[in-house]
C-alpha positions as CSV (number, residue, x, y, z in Angstrom):
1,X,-22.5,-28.3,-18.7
2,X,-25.1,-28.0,-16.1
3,X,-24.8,-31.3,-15.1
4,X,-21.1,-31.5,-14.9
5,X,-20.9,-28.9,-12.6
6,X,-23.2,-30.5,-10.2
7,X,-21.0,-33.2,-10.0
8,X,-18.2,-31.4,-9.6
9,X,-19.9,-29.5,-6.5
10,X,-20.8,-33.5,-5.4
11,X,-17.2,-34.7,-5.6
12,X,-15.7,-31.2,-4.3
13,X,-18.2,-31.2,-1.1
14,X,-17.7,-35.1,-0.9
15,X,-13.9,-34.4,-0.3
16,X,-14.6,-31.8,2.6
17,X,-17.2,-33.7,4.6
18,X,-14.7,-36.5,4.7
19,X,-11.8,-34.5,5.0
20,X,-11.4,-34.6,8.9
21,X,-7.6,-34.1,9.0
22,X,-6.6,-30.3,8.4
23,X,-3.3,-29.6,7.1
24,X,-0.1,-29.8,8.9
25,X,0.9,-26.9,10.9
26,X,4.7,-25.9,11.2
27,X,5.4,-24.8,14.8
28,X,8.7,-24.3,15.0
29,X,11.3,-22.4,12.3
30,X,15.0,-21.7,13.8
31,X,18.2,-23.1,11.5
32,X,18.9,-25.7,15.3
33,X,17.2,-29.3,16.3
34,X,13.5,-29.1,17.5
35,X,12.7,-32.8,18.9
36,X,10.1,-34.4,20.7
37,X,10.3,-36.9,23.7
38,X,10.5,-40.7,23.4
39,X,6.9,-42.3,23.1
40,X,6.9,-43.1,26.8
41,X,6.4,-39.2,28.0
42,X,3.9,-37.1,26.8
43,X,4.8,-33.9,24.4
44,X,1.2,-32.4,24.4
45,X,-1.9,-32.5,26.5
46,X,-5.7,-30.4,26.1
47,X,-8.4,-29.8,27.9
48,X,-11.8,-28.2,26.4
49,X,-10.3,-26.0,24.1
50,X,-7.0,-25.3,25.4
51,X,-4.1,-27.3,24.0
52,X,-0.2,-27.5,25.9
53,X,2.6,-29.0,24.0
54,X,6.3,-29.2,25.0
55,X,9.5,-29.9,23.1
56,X,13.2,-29.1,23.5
57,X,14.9,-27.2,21.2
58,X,18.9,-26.0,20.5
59,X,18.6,-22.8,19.1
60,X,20.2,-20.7,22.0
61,X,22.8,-22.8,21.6
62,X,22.2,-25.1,24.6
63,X,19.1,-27.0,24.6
64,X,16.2,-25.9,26.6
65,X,12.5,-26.7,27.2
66,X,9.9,-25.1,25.2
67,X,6.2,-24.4,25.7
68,X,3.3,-23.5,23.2
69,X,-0.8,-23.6,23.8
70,X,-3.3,-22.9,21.7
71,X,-6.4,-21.4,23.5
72,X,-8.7,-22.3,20.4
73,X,-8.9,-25.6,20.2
74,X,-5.3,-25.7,18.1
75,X,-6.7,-23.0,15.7
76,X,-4.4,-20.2,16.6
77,X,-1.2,-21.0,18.6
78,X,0.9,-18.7,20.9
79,X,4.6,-17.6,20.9
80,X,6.6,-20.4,22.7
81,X,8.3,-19.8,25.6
82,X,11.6,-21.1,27.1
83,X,10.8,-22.7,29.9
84,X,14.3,-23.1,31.0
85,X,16.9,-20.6,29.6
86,X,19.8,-23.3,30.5
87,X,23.8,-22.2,30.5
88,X,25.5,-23.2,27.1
89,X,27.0,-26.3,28.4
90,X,23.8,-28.0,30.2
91,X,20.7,-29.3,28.0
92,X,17.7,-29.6,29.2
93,X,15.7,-32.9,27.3
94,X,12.8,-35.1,27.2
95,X,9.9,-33.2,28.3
96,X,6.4,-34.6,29.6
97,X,3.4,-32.8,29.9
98,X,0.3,-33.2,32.3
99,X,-3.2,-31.7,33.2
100,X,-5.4,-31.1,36.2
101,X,-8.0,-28.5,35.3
102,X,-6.1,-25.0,34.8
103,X,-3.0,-26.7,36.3
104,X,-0.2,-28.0,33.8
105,X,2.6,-30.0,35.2
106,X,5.9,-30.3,33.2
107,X,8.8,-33.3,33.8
108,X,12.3,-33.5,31.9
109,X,15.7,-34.5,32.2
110,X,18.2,-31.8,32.7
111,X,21.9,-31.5,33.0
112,X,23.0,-28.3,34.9
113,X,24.1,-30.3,37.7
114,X,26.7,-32.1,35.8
115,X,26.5,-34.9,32.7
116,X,24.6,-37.5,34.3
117,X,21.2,-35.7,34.4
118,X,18.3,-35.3,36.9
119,X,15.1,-35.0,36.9
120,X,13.2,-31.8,37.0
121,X,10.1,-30.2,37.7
122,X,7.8,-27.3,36.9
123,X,4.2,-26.3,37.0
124,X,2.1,-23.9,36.0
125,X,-1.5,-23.0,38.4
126,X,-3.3,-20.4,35.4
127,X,-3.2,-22.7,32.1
128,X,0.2,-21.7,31.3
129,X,0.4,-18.0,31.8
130,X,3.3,-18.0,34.5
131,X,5.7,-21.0,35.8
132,X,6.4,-21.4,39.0
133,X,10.4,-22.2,40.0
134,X,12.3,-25.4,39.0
135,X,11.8,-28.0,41.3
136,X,14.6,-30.5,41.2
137,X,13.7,-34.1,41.8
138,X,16.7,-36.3,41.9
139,X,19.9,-35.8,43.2
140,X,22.3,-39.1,42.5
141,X,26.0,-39.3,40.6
142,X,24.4,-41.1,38.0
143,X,22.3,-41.2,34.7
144,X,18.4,-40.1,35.2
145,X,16.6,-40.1,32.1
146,X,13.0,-40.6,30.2
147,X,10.8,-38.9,33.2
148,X,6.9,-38.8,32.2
149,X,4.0,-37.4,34.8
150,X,0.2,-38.2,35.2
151,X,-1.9,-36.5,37.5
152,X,-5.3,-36.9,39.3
153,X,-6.5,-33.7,42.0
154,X,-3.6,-32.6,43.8
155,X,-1.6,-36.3,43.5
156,X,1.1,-35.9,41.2
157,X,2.9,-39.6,40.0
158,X,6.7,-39.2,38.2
159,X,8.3,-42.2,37.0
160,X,11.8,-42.7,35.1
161,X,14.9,-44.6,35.0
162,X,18.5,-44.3,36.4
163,X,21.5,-46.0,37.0
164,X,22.1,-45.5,40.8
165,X,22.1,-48.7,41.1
166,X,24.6,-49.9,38.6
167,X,22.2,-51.1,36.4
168,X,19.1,-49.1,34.8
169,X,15.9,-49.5,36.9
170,X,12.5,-47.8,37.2
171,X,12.3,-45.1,39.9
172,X,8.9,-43.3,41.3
173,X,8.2,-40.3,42.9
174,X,4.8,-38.5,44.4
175,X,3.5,-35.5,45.0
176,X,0.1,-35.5,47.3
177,X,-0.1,-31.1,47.2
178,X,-0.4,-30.2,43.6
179,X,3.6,-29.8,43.3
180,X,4.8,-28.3,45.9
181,X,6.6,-30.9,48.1
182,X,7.6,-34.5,47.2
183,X,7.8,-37.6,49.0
184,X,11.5,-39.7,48.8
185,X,12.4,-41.9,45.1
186,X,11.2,-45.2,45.7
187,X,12.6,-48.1,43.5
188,X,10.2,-50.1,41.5
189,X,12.0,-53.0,39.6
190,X,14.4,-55.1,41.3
191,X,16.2,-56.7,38.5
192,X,19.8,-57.5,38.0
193,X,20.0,-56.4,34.3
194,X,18.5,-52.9,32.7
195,X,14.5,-51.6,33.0
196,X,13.9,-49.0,30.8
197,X,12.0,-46.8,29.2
198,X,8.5,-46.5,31.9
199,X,5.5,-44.8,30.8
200,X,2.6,-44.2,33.7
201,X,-1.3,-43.3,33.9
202,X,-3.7,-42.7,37.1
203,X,-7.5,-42.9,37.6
204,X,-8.4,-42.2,40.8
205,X,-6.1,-43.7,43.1
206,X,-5.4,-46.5,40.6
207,X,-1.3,-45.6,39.5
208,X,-0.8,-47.9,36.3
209,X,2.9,-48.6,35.2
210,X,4.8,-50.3,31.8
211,X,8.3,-50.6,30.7
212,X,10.2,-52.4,29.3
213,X,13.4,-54.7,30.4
214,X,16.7,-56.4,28.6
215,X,17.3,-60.3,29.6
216,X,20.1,-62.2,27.4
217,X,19.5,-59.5,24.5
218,X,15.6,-59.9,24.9
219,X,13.1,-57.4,25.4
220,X,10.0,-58.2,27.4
221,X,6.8,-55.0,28.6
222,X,5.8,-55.6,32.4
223,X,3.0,-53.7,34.1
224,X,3.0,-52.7,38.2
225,X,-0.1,-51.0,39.6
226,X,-0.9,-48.9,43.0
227,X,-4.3,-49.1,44.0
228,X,-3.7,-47.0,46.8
229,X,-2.1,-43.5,45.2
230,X,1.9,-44.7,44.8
231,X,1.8,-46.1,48.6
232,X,2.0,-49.8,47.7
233,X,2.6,-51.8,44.3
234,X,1.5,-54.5,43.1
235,X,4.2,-57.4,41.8
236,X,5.6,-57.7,38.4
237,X,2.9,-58.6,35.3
238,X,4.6,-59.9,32.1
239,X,2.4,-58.4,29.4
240,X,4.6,-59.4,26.5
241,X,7.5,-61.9,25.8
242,X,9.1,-59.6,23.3
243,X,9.1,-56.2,22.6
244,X,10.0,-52.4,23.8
245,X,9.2,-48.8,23.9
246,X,5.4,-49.3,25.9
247,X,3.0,-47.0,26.0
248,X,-0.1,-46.8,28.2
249,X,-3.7,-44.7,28.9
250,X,-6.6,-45.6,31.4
251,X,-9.9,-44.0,31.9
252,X,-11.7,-45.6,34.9
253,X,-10.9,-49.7,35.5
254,X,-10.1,-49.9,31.4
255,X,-5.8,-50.0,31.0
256,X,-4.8,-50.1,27.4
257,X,-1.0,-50.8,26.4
258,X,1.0,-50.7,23.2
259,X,4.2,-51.5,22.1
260,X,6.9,-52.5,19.8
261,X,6.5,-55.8,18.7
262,X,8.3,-57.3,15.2
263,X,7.3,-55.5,12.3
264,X,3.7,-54.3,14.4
265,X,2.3,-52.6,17.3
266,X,1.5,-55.2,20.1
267,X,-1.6,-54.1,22.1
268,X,-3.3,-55.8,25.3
269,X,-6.2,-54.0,27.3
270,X,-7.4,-54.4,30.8
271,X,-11.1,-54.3,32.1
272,X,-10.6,-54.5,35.8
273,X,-8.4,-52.3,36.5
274,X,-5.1,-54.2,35.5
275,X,-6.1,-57.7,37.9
276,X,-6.2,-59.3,34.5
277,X,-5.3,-58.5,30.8
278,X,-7.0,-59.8,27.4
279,X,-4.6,-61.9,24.8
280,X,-1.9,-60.2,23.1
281,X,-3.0,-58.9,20.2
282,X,-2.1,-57.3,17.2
283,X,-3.3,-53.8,16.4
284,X,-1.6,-53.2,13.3
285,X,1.0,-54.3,11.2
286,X,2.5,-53.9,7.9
287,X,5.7,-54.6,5.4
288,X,8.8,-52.5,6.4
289,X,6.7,-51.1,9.9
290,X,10.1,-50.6,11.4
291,X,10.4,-49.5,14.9
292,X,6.5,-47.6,15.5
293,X,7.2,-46.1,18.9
294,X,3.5,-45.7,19.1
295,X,1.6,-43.4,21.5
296,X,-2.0,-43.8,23.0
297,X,-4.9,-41.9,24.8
298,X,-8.5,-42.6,25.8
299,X,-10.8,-40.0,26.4
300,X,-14.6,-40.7,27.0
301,X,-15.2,-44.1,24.8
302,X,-13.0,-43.3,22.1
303,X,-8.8,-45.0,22.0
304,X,-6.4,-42.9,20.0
305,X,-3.0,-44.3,19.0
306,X,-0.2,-42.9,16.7
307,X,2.9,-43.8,15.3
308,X,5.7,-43.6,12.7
309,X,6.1,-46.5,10.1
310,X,8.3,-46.6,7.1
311,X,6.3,-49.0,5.2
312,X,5.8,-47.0,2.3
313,X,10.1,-46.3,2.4
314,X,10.6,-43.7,4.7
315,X,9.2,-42.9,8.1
316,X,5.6,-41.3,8.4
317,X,3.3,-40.4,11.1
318,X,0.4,-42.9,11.1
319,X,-3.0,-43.1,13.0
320,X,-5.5,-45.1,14.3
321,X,-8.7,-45.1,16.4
322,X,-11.7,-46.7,18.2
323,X,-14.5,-45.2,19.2
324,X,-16.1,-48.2,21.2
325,X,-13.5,-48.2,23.9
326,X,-11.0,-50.8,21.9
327,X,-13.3,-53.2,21.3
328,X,-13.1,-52.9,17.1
329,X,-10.3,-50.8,15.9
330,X,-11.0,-48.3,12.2
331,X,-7.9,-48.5,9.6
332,X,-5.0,-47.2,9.7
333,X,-4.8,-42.9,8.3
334,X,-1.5,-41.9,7.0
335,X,-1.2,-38.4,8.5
336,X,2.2,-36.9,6.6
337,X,3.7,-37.5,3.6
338,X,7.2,-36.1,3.5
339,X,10.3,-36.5,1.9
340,X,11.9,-36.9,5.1
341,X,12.0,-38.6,8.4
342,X,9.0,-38.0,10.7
343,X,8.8,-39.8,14.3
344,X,7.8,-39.0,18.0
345,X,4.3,-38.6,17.9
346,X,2.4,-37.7,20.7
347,X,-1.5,-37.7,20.5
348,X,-4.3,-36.0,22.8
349,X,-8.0,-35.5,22.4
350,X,-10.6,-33.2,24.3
351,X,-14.1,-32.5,23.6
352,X,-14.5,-33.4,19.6
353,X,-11.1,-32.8,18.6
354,X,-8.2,-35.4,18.0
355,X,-4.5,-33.2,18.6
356,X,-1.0,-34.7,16.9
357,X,2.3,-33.2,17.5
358,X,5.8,-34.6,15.9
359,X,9.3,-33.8,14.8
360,X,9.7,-33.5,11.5
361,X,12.7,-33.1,9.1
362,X,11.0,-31.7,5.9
363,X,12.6,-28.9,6.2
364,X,16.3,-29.6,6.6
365,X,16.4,-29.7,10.0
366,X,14.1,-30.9,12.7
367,X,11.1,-28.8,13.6
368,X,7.9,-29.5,15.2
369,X,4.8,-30.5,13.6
370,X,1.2,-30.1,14.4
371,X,-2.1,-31.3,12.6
372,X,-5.9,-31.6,14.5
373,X,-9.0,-33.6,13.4
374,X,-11.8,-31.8,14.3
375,X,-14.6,-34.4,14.8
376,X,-12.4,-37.1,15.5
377,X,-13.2,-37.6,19.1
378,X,-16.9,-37.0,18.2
379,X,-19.7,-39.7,19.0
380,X,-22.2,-37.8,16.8
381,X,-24.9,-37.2,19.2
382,X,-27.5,-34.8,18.2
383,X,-29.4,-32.5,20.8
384,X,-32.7,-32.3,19.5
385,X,-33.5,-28.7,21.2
386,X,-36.7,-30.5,22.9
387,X,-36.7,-28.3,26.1
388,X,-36.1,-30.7,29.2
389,X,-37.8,-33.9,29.7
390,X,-39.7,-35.0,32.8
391,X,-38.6,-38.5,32.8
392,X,-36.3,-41.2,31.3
393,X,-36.9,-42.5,28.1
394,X,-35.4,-44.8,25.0
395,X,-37.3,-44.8,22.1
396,X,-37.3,-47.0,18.9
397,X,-34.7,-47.3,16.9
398,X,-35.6,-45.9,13.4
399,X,-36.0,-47.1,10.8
400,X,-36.3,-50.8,12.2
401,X,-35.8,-53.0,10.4
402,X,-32.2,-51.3,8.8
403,X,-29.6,-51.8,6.9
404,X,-26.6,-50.5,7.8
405,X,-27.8,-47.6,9.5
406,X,-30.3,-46.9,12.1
407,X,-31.4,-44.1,14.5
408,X,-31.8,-44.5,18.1
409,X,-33.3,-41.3,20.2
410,X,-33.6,-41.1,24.3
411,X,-34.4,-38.3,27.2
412,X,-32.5,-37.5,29.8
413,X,-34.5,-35.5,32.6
414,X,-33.4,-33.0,35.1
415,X,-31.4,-35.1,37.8
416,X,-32.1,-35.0,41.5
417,X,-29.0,-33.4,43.6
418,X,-29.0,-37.1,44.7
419,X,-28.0,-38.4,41.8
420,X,-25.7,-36.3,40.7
421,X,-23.4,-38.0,43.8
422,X,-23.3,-41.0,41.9
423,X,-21.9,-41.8,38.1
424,X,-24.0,-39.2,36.2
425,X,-22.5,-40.6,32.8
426,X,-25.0,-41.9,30.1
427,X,-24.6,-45.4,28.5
428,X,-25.8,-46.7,25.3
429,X,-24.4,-49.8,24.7
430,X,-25.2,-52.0,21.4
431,X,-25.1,-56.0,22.0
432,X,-25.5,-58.7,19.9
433,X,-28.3,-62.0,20.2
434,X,-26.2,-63.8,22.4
435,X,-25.6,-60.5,24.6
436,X,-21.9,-59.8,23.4
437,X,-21.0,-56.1,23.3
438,X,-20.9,-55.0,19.9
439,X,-20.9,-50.9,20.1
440,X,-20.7,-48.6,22.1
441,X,-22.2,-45.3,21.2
442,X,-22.4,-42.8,23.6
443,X,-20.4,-43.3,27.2
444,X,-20.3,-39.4,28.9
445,X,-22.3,-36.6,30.9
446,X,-24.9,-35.2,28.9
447,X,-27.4,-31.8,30.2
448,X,-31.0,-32.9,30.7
449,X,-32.3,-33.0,27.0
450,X,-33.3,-35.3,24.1
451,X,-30.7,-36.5,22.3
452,X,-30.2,-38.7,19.0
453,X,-26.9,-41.0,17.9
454,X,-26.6,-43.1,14.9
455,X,-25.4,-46.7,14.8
456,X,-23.7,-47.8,11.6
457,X,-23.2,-51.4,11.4
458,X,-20.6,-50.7,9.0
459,X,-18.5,-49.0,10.9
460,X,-17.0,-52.2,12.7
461,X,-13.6,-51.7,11.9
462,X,-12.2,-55.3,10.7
463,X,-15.6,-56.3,12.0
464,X,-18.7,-56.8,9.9
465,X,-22.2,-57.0,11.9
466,X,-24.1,-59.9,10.2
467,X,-27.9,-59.9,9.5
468,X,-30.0,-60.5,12.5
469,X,-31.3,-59.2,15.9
470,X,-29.6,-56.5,18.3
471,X,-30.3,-54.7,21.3
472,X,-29.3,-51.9,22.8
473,X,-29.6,-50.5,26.3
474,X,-29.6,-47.4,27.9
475,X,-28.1,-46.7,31.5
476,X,-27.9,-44.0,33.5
477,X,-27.8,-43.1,37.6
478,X,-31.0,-45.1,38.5
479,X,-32.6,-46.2,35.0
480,X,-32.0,-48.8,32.6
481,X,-33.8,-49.6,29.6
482,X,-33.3,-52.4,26.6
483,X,-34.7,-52.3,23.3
484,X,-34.8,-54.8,20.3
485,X,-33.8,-53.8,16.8
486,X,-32.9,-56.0,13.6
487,X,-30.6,-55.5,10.9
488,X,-31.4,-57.1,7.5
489,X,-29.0,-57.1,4.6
């Protein structure tokens, strides 16, 4: 009996320590339609432990904007608020959320001006507290729809598409004070038949944009890029013969992109920036995928992407990651399992935690849909509570030689107020004998300390590490170190 129970405790524990998903939490319950944006916008956002999602939703009886946060990590969530409060015969639709610090920036398409829609604005300047006025960014006789916002400082980057100009083309707008005044629309396609659908990212000054267009009856993705804030753009790229519904993330000079393709998500990633692109690839596919509409973010060195997929017979909310920057991809996690329809799934991540919002018809009606993975933005490095160091140092690895894992411990002193001017982020990178990237296992700003991260040469994704010699290197603001380790199976 004894024994039996022990291994019930084993299997019981087992299923919590790889239990990362929590359960799904309900955030909306009202008898009307609760829906989320297309997959080009943006329906939620965090930063630290604060977490901002947006919807629409019909229950007044004309549809409005809505706005919930969580200032526990998505633990607890707040009442939602109408963001809106529009007259019975406008709606108000297709929401897109951005941060800046304390500062949340809100886009959608709204109708109060008549039926063809414009584009609005709104912000809030104390993490969502108060909202400051509608701002209203269009004014033309014809159809403005799909708006979504990035931000960097106090530059603000709108994209969308109307028909002012018979056909549907991509439109951008700026904002260089935070919100408060905006430059003119400036046209950013220039073709004869419909652009549709654009989804946009910033780094810096770097202004990154997809969509996708409809020649003959075919769909192709192009990407434009400012390198100078929205002033000038670059021409037309052609990232993808066929397919629709992009979506697109950047951290630094990497630009990842993800689409439609047939029965799969396409993906292509950028290392410079967007002056060139890797092959298309596939990131994953499956019998019956159906039309994904995935959505992706980066933060630090991990890629997030979700999706809906029907392969199993009717749509679910699916999700994948990598936690080396894209460079080898884990499977696929199925993250509902309803009797109903589930699609528009937005995906953010902040500190350790991985945040998913959807629509959901479970429960006769749309609602709104929330579930959080705790660790899943995690790189699982230890501080070893050493006091500070005096100096730089990579040890080694431990045990060597391993097989599959392997421990690698380094310092990190107190930095000079030089440094700290520079690109204070820490760099372990993992390469193989001929000096090809393999892993990389920490990439952010770490506090003076002495830290440990393990490297799992299982945990490759599609990829498995063979036998053999590795090294890894560390790099900081003025010190680089490389070490040699080898794995033995």
């Amino acid at each position: 009996m004894k024994t039996l129970i022990t291994l019930i405790f084993i299997i019981v524990l087992s299923g919590i320590v790889n239990a990362q998903w929590e359960a799904n939490v309900r955030m909306t319950n009202n008898t009307a339609i609760s829906r989320t944006s297309s997959n080009n916008a943006w329906c939620i956002a965090s930063n630290g432990n604060v977490v901002h999602i947006v919807y629409f939703d019909a229950r007044t009886g004309s549809t409005d904007i809505y706005y919930k946060r969580s200032i526990d990590g998505g633990v607890n969530w707040e009442n939602d608020i109408n963001l809106t409060n529009s007259s019975s015969n406008s709606s108000a639709v297709a929401p897109s959320i951005a941060l800046n610090g304390t500062s949340v920036h809100l886009v959608w398409r709204d109708s109060r001006d008549g039926p063809n829609g414009e584009i609005y604005y709104k912000r809030s300047i104390d993490n969502g507290v108060t909202w400051d006025a509608d701002i209203r960014l269009t004014n033309n006789s014809e159809l403005s729809w799909q708006p979504t916002i990035c931000v960097s400082g106090l530059n603000l980057h709108v994209v969308w598409y109307d028909n002012r100009d018979g056909v549907s083309q991509v439109y951008y707008k700026r904002s260089i004070d935070g919100g408060l005044n905006w430059e003119a629309d400036v046209r950013l396609t220039s073709h004869s038949y419909n652009e549709t659908n654009p989804s946009v990212c910033v780094s810096g000054t770097n202004v990154h944009v997809v969509w996708y267009d409809n020649q003959n009856g075919i769909t192709k993705i192009y990407y434009k890029r400012s390198m100078d804030g929205g002033l000038t753009w670059s021409s037309d790229y052609l990232l993808s013969n066929a397919g629709d519904f992009p979506t697109i993330a950047v951290s630094g000079s990497k630009v990842y992109a993800a689409w439609n393709g047939a029965n799969s998500i396409q993906y292509r990633k950028s290392l410079d920036g967007g002056i060139s692109w890797n092959t298309e690839s596939i990131l994953t596919n499956a019998p019956n995928l159906g039309v994904p509409n995935p959505n992706i973010c980066f933060n630090g060195s991990f890629v997030h992407i979700v999706w809906k997929d029907n392969r199993n017979g009717n749509y679910e909310i699916y999700y994948k990651k990598s936690r080396n920057e894209g460079l080898t991809w884990e499977a696929d996690t199925r993250l509902t399992n309803a009797l109903d329809e589930s699609r528009n799934a937005f995906v953010a991540a902040s500190n350790s935690k991985v945040h998913v919002v959807w629509q959901d018809s479970r429960d006769g009606n749309q609602e709104i849909y929330y579930k959080r993975d705790s660790t899943g933005n995690s790189t699982g490095i230890h501080n070893l509570n050493k006091g500070i160091p005096d100096k730089y140092k990579l040890y080694q690895n431990y045990p060597n030689p391993f097989n599959p894992t392997t421990k690698i411990r380094f310092s990190i002193p107190m930095r000079s107020p030089i440094e700290t001017f520079g690109d204070d982020r820490v760099v372990l990178n993992v390469y193989d004998i001929l000096g090809k990237e393999v892993a990389i296992l920490v990439n952010e700003r770490l506090n003076p300390g002495t830290y440990e991260v393990e490297w799992n040469a299982r945990l490759g994704g599609s990829t498995t590490f063979p036998s053999g010699v590795y090294f890894y290197r560390l790099t900081t603001e003025g010190f680089s170190e490389i070490k040699k380790m080898v794995l033995i199976k």
